[in-house]
DOMI-528873 format. One record per residue (C-alpha): x, y, z. Coordinates in Angstrom, 1 decimal, padded with zeros to 4 digits, always signed. Example, Ala and Ser with C-alpha at 12.3 -4.5 7.8 and 13.67 -1.06 7.14 Angstrom:
// residues 2
      X      Y      Z
 +012.3 -004.5 +007.8
 +013.7 -001.1 +007.1
END
This chain:
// residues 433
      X      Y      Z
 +135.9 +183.4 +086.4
 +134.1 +184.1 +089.5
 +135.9 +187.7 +089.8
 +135.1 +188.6 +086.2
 +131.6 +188.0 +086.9
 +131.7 +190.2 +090.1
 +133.8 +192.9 +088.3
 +131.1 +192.6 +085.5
 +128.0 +193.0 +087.4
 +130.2 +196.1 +089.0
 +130.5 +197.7 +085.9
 +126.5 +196.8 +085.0
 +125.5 +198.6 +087.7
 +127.8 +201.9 +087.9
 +126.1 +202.4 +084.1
 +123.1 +201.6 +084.9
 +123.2 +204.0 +088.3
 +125.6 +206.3 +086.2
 +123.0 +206.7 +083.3
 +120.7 +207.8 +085.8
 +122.2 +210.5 +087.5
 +122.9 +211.8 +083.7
 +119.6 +211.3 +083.1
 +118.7 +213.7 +085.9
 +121.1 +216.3 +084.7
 +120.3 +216.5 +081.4
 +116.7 +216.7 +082.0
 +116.8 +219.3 +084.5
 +119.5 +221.2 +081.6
 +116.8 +220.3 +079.2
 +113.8 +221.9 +081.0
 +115.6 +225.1 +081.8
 +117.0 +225.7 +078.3
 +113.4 +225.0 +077.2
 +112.2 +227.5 +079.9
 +114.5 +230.0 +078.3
 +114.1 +229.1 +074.7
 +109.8 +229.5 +076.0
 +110.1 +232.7 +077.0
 +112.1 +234.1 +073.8
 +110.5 +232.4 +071.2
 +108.9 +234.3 +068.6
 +106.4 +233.4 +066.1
 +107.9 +234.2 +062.7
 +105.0 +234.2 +060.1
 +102.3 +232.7 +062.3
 +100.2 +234.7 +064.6
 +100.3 +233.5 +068.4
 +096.9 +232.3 +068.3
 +097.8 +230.2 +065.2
 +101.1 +228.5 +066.7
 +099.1 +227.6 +069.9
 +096.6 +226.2 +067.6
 +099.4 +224.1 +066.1
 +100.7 +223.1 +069.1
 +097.4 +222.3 +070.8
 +096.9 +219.8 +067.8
 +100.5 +218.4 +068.0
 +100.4 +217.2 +071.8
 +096.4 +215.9 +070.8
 +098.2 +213.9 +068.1
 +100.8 +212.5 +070.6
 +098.2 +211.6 +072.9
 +095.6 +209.9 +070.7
 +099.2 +208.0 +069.3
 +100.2 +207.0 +072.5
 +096.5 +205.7 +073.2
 +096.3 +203.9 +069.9
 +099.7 +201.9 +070.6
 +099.2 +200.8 +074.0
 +095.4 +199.5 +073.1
 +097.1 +198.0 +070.0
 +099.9 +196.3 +072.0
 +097.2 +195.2 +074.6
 +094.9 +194.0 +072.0
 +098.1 +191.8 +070.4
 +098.8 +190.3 +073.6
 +095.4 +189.3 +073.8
 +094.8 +187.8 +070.9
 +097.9 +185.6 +071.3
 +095.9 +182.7 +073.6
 +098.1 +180.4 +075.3
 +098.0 +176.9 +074.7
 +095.6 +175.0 +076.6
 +096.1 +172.1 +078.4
 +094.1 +169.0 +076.9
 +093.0 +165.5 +078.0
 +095.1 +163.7 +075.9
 +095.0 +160.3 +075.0
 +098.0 +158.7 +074.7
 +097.2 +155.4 +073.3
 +095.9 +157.7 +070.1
 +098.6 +160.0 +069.4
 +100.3 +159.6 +066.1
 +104.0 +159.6 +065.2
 +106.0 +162.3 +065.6
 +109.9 +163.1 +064.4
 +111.3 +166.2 +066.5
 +113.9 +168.2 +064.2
 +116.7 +170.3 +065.9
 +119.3 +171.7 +064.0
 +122.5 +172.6 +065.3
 +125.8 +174.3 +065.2
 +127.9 +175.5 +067.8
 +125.3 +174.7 +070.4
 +127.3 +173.2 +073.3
 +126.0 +175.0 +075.5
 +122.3 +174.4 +075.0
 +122.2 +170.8 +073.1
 +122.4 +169.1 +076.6
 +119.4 +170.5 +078.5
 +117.8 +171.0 +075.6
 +117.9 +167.0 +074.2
 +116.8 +165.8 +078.4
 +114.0 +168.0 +078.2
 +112.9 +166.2 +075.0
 +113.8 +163.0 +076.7
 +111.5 +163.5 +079.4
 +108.2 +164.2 +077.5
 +105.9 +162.0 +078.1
 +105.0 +161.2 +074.8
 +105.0 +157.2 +073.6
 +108.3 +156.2 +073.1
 +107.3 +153.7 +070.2
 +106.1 +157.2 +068.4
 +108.5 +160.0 +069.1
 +111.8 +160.4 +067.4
 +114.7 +163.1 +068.4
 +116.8 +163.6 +065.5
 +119.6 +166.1 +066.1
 +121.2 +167.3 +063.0
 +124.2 +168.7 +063.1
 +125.6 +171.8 +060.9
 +129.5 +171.4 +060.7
 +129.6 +172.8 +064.3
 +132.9 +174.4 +065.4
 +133.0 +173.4 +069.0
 +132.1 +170.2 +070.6
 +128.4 +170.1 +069.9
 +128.8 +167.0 +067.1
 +130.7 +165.1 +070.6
 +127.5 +165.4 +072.7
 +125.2 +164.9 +070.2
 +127.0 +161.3 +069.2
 +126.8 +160.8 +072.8
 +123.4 +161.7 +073.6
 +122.3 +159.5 +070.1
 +123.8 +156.6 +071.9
 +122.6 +156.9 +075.6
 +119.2 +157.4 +074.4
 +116.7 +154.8 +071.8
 +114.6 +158.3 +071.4
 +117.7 +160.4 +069.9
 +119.1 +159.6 +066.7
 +121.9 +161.9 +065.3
 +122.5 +162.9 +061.6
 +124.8 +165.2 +059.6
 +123.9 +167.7 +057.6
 +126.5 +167.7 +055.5
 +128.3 +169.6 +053.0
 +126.0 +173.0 +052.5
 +125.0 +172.5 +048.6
 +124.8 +176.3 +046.6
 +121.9 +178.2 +046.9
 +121.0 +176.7 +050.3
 +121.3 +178.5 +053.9
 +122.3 +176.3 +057.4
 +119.5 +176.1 +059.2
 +117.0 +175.4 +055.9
 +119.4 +172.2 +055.0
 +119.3 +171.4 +058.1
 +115.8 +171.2 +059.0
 +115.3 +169.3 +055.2
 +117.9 +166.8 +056.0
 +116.1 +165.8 +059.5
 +112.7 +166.0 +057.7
 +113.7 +163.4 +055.0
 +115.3 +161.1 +057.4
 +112.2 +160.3 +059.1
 +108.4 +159.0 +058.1
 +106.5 +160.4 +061.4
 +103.2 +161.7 +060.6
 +104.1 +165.1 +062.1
 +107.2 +166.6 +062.3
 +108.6 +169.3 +065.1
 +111.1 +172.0 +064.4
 +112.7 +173.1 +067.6
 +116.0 +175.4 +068.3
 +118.5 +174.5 +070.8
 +118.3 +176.9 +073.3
 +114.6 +175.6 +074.1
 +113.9 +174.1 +077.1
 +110.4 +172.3 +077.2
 +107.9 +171.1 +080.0
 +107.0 +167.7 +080.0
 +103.6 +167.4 +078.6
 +104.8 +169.9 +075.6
 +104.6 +167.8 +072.7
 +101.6 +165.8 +073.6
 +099.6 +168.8 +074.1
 +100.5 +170.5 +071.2
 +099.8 +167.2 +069.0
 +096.3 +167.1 +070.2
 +095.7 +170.3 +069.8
 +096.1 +170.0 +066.2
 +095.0 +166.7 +066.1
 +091.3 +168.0 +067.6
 +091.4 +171.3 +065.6
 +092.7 +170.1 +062.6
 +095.5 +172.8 +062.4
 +098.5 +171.3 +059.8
 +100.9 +173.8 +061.4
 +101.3 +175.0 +065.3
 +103.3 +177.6 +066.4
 +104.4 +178.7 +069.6
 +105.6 +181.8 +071.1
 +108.0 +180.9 +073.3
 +108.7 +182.2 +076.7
 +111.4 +184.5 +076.3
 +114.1 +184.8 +079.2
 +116.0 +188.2 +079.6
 +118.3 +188.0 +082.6
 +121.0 +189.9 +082.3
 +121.6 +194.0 +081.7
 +121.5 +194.0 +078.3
 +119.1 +191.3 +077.6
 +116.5 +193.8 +079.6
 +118.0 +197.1 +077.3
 +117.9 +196.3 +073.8
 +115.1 +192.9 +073.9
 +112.0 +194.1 +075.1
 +111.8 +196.8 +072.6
 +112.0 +194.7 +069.0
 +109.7 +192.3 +070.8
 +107.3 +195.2 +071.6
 +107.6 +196.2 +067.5
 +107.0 +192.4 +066.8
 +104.0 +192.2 +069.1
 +102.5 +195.7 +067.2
 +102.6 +194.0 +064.0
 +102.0 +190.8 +065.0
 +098.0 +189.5 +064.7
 +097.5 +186.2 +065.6
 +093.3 +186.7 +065.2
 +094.7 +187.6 +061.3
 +097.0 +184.6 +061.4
 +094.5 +181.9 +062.0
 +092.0 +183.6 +059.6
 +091.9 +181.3 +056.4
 +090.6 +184.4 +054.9
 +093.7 +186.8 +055.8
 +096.8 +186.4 +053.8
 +098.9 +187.0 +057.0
 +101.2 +184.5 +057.9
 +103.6 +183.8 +060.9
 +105.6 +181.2 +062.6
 +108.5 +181.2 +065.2
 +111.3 +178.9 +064.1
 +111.5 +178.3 +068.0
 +108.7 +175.4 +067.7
 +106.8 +174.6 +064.6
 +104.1 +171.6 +064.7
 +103.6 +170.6 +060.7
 +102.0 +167.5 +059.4
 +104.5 +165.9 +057.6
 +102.2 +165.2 +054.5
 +101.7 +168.9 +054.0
 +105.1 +169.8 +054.9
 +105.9 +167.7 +051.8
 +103.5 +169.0 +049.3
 +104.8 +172.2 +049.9
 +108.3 +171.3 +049.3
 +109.2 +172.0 +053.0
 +112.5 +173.7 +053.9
 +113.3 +173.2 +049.7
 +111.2 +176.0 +049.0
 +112.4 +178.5 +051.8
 +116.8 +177.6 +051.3
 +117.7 +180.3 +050.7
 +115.4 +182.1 +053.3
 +116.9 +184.1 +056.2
 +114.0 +183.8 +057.9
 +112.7 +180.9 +056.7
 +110.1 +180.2 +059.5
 +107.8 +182.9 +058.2
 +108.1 +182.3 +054.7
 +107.4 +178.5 +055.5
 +103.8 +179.9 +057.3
 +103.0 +181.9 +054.5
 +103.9 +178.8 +051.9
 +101.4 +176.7 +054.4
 +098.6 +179.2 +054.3
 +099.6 +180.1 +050.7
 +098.6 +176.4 +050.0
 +095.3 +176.6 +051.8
 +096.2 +175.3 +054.7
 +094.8 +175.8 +058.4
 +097.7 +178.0 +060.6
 +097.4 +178.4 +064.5
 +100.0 +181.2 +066.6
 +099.6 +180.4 +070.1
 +101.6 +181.5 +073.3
 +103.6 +179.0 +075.1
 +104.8 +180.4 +078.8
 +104.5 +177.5 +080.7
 +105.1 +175.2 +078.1
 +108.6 +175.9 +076.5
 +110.6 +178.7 +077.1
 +114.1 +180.2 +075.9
 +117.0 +182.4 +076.6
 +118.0 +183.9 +072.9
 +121.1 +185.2 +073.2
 +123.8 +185.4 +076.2
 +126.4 +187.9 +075.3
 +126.2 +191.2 +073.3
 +127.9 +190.0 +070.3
 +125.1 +187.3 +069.7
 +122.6 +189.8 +070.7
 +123.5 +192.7 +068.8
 +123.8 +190.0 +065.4
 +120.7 +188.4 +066.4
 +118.3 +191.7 +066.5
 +120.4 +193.4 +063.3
 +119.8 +190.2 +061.2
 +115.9 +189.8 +062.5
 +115.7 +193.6 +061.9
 +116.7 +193.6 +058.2
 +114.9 +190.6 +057.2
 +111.6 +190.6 +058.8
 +111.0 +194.4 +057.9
 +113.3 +194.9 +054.9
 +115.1 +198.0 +053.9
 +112.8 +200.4 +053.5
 +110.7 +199.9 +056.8
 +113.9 +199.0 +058.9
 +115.2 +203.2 +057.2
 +112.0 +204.0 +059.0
 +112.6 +202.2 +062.1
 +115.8 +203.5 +062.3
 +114.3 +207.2 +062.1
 +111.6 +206.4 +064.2
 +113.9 +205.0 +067.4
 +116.2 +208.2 +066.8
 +113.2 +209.7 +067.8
 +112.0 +207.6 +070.4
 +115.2 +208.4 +072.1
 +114.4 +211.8 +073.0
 +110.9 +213.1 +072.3
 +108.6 +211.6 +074.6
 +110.6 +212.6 +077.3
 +111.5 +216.5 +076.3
 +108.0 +217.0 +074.2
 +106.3 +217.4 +077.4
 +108.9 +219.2 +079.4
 +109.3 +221.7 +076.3
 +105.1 +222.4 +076.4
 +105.6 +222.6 +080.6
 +107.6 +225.1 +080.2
 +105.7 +227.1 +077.8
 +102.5 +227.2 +079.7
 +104.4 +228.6 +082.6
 +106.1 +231.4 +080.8
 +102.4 +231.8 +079.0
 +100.2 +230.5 +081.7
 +097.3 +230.8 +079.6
 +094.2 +227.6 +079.6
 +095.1 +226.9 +076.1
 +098.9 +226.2 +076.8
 +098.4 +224.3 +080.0
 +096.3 +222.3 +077.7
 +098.7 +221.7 +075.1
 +101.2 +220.6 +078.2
 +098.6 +218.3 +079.5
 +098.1 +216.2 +075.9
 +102.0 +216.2 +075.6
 +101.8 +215.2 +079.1
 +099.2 +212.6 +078.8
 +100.9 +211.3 +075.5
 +104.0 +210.7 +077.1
 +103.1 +209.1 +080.3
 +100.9 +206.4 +077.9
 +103.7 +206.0 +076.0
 +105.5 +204.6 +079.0
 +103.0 +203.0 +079.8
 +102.7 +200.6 +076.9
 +106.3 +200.3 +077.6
 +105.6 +199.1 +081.3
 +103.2 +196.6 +079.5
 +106.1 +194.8 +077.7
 +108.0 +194.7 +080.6
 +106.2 +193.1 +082.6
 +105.7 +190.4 +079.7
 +108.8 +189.6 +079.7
 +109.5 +189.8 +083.5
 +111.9 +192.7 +083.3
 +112.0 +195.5 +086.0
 +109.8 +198.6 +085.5
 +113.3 +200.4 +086.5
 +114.4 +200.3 +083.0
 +111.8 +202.6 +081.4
 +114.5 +205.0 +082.6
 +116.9 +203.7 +079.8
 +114.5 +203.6 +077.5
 +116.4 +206.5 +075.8
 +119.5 +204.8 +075.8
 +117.5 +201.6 +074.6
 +116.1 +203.4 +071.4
 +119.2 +204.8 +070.4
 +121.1 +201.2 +070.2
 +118.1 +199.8 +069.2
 +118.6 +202.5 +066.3
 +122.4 +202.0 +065.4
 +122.0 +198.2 +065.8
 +119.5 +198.3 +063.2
 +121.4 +200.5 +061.2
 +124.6 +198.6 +060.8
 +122.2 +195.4 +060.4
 +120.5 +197.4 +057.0
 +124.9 +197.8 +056.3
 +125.8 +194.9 +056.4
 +122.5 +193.5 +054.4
 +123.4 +195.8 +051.6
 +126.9 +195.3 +051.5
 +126.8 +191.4 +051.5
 +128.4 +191.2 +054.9
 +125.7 +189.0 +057.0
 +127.2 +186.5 +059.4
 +125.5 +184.4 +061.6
 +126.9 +181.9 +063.4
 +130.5 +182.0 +062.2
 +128.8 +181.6 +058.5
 +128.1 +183.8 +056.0
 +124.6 +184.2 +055.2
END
């Protein structure tokens, strides 16, 4: 096992390195074809003064977008405020029933279910009820265990997956319906949770009077592919993602990450709960919007510090995870665009500029050095709002440099994701969705 992992993290880095020094190549091939192309072109039914006018506008265009996304994606961040901590007293919290469905989680259910042992919420008020969805591996073993080591954990089974109804939304409804808390908490399994997580959250709402809590987990990317193809969707996410909107009762917009969701259970059941969302791929976010839908007060906060998670572990999970969040969350039409759009991204903010560089030094007139300086400007933001995810999510700045390889997976991973949507073919988890 041990010289797998070597001869893995062998063939990481040669691509990694290896991408670079292609990288190099092509760009240095790119920037003298460009210098050639530059110094032949001809202006077929425009006058020169009107192409440079085009152009001129063109690398404006890129600068002000480039501008607009990385105030955007700052302003996002922003607006997601983290959860604070609270004097809590303990003597005053009320019930609470913690809902994790699994399947095939033996790998996470362990750490995951001690870190929900160890909070240091009143045991006389906090239930753990792991419900299990026909796993395939030993995850219903541990779980049995874990139900009988602990008076906190209790462990149910889902059961036979009645029509109409998704996994994880007969999960979550089994586990709700089993217990009488006065809040209920949806978590996943590959969560892990500081101790004071639950408390905080609880009295937060409680203070506030929010009847559902989100929280943005920390996300964990640690190995090479994590750090290509993750930071990207999350950056899209981020973009569209407004959490002043969110906790607006006037906006319709509505969110919620199925990592941790806080609900009172009293509203959770006017709304039909997990009923209502079955047959729901992402049935998170249409839960938020049933919630808000109903009138009811919704709060996205950030959680780093407070509960945190690795996604995905392998390629095959990850490529699944972002093609099935893809097509759902965006549908067909905007994940066509997406899919243009990251073709794009693959290419043009890294030869745009090189192609205007090169035509103001075979014109070296004030007007086309000014056109390279916008395209310039445009691109160097661009990465820049790039650099500004990255650091979110701890990965190193060295990866802007795949950034072209990163858009153009990110492109064909959403592409077969839009596929296999239309053709029926959706499998998550060893189940057809």
């Amino acid at each position: 096992m041990l010289k797998k992992d070597i001869n893995d993290n062998v063939i990481l880095r040669l691509t990694f390195h290896g991408f670079y020094g292609i990288l190099i190549l092509e760009v240095a091939n790119q920037f003298a074809a460009m210098m050639e192309f530059a110094s032949s072109i001809e202006s077929p039914g425009l006058a020169e003064g009107d192409w440079l006018m085009l152009w001129i506008i063109i690398s404006f265009t890129w600068m002000l977008l480039s501008i607009g996304i990385l105030l955007l994606l700052g302003s996002r961040y922003d607006a997601l405020e983290p959860l604070q901590p609270r004097t809590i007293d303990m003597d005053q919290l009320p019930t609470l029933g913690v809902i994790l469905p699994v399947r095939n989680e033996a790998e996470n259910i362990l750490p995951c279910i001690e870190s929900l042992i160890a909070q240091d919420y009143p045991s006389d008020r906090l239930q753990v009820i792991i419900v299990d969805d026909d796993s395939q591996d030993t995850t219903t073993t541990i779980a049995r265990k874990l139900a009988r080591e602990s008076k906190r954990v209790a462990f149910v089974e889902a059961g036979q997956l009645p029509e109409g109804w998704l996994g994880k939304p007969h999960a979550c409804w089994v586990g709700a319906t089993s217990t009488r808390t006065d809040w209920l908490c949806f978590l996943d399994a590959d969560t892990r949770h500081s101790p004071n997580l639950l408390s905080s959250a609880v009295t937060l709402a409680e203070l506030e009077e929010v009847d559902l809590l989100s929280l943005h987990p920390q996300q964990e990317m640690l190995d090479f592919w994590e750090r290509l193809l993750m930071p990207i969707p999350f950056m899209n996410l981020m973009v569209l993602l407004d959490a002043t909107a969110i906790r607006d009762p006037k906006s319709k917009q509505a969110m919620a990450n199925g990592q941790f969701i806080l609900i009172r259970k009293q509203v959770y059941d006017s709304i039909d709960g997990h009923q209502a969302v079955r047959d729901q791929v992402l049935e998170d976010v249409a839960l938020a919007r049933l919630v808000k839908a109903a009138g009811h007060r919704i709060r996205l906060l950030g959680g780093a510090g407070w509960i945190r998670t690795r996604m995905y572990t392998d390629i095959q999970s990850l490529w699944h995870g972002i093609a099935r969040a893809g097509s759902e969350l965006f549908g067909p039409a905007l994940t066509s665009l997406a899919i243009i759009t990251s073709i794009l991204a693959s290419f043009v903010p890294l030869t745009y500029p090189l192609w205007r560089i090169a035509q103001a030094l075979v014109s070296p007139s004030y007007l086309w050095i000014l056109s390279a300086l916008f395209a310039l400007a445009g691109s160097l933001v661009w990465y820049g709002a790039h650099a500004l995810a990255l650091r979110k999510y701890a990965v190193p700045l060295t990866y802007l440099l795949l950034l072209p390889l990163s858009y153009l997976f990110i492109a064909v991973i959403n592409l077969d994701g839009l596929l296999r949507r239309a053709r029926g073919r959706r499998i998550w988890k060893g189940r057809k969705l």
